[in-house]
C-alpha positions, 0 to 999 in steps of 0.5 A: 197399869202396864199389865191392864194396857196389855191385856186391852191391846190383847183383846182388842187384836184377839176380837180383829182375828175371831172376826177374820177366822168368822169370815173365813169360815163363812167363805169356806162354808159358801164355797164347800161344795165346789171344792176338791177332797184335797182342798177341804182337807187342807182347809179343815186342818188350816182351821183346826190349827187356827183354833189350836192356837188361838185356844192356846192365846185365850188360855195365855190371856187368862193366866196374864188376868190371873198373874201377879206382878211378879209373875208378869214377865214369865206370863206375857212371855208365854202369851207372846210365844203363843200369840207368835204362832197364832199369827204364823198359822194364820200366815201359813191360812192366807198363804194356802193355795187351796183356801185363796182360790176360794 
């Protein structure tokens, strides 16, 4: 019960945050062509990280699926480590100088 919560409250922030990576990119791909070599480096590494990690956060997802009781603790740990650094990239995206100028 504890564990069918968990993974509804998962999925529901994992859909928030692929709707505001969507925007982002959207907003990126408007803005491409008025931005400097410097800034499309930094905005291309920004989303290659945020898509690292949250690849990172489905693969914990499914193993949380795929866990057995036992195993719970062990799995939401790691989920939890990793759903950790997804928020801290995306952080480190909002706060980036070159992609708020955007």
């Amino acid at each position: 019960e504890n564990k069918d919560k968990a993974l509804e409250q998962v999925d529901s922030a994992l859909k928030k945050l692929d709707a505001r990576i969507e925007a982002l990119e959207n907003k990126l791909d408007a803005k491409w062509d008025s931005m400097d070599a410097a800034a499309r480096v930094e905005a291309r590494h920004s989303l290659q990280v945020l898509h690292k990690n949250r690849t990172r956060v489905a693969e914990w997802v499914g193993s949380m699926r795929q866990s057995t009781q036992s195993a719970w603790s062990k799995v939401k740990n790691g989920f939890s480590h990793a759903y950790s650094e997804l928020e801290k990239s995306w952080q480190d995206v909002e706060s980036d100088q070159h992609i708020n100028s955007i």
